[in-house]
C-alpha positions in Angstrom: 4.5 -41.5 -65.5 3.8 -38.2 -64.6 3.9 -38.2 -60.7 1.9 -35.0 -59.7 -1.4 -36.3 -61.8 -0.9 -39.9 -59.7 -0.6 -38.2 -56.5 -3.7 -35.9 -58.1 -6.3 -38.6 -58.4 -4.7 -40.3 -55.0 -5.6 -37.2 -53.2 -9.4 -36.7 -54.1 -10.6 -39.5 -52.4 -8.4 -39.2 -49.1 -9.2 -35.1 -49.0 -12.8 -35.9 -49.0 -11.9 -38.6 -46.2 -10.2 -36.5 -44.2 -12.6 -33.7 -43.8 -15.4 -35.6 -42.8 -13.1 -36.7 -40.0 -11.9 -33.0 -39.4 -16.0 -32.3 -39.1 -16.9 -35.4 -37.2 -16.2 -34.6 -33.5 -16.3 -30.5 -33.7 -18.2 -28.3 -36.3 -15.2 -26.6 -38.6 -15.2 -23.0 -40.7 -13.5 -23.5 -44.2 -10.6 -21.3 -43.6 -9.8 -23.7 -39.9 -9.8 -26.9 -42.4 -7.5 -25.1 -44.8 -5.0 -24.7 -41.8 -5.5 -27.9 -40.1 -5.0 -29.6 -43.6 -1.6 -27.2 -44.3 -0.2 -29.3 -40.7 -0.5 -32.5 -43.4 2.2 -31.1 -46.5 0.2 -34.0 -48.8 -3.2 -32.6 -48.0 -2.7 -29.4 -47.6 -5.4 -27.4 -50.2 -6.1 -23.8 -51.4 -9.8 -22.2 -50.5 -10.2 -22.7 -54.1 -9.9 -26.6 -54.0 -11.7 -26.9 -50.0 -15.1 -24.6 -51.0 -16.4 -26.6 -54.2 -15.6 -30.1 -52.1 -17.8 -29.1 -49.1 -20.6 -27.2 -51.4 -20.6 -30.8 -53.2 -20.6 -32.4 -49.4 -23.5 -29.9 -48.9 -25.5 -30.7 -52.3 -25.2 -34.9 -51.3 -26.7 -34.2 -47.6 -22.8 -35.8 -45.9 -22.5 -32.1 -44.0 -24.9 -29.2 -42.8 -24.2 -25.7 -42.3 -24.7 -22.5 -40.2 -23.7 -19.7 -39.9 -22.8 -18.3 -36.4 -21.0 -15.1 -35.0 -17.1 -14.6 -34.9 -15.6 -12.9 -32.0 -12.4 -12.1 -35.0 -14.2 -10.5 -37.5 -17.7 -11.4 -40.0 -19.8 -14.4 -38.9 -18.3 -17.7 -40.7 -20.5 -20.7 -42.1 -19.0 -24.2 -39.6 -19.7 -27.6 -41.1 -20.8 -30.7 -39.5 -21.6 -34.2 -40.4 -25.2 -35.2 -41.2 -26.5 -38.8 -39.9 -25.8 -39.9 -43.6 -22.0 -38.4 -43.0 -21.2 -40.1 -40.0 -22.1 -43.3 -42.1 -20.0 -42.1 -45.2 -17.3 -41.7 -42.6 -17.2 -44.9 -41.0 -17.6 -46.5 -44.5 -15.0 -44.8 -45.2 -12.9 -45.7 -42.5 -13.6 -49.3 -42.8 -12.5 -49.2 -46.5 -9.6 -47.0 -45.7 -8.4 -49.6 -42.9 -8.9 -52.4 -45.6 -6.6 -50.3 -48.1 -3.8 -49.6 -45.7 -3.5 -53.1 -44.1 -3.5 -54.3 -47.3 -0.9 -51.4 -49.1 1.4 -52.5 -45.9 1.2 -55.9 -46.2 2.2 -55.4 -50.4 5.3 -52.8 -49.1 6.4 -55.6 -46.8 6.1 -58.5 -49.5 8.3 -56.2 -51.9 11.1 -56.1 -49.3 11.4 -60.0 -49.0 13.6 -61.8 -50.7 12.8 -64.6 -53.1 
């Protein structure tokens, strides 16, 4: 099995995941998710993976934009969550919580002995 395409499909999902929760307390620029996501080595991305994710997020109505002044340099465009993100989100989260109890409880089994 070719390990980078598992960890590929693995991946979508969760990235999506975690950058609604990046989003959901304090309105983010792209370039500040690409560097809070390079602190994670499994999630870190490339501008070129981030921008057509949150341009999707956009197009669905899970995150707004605006634009707003930038005492560094050009103005940059921060994302929030939408009322209909913050539910995504905690969907999300509940699933997610479901998945992990259950992936941990499967780990654990596989370590007992017969």
């Amino acid at each position: 099995m070719d390990m980078s395409e598992w960890t590929s499909q693995a991946r979508r999902g969760i990235l999506e995941y975690s950058i609604l929760l990046l989003i959901s307390k304090k309105s983010r620029y792209g370039y500040e998710l690409v560097t809070l996501l390079d602190q994670w080595e499994p999630l870190a991305v490339t501008e070129g993976t981030l921008y057509p994710l949150l341009r999707r997020l956009l197009k669905e109505k899970y995150i707004d934009s605006q634009w707003k002044e930038s005492e560094a340099g050009p103005p940059r465009k921060y994302y929030s969550l939408t009322e209909a993100g913050h539910r995504l989100m905690e969907a999300m989260s509940l699933e997610w919580s479901k998945l992990s109890t259950a992936m941990n409880q499967i780990v654990m089994y596989r370590g007992e002995k017969s």
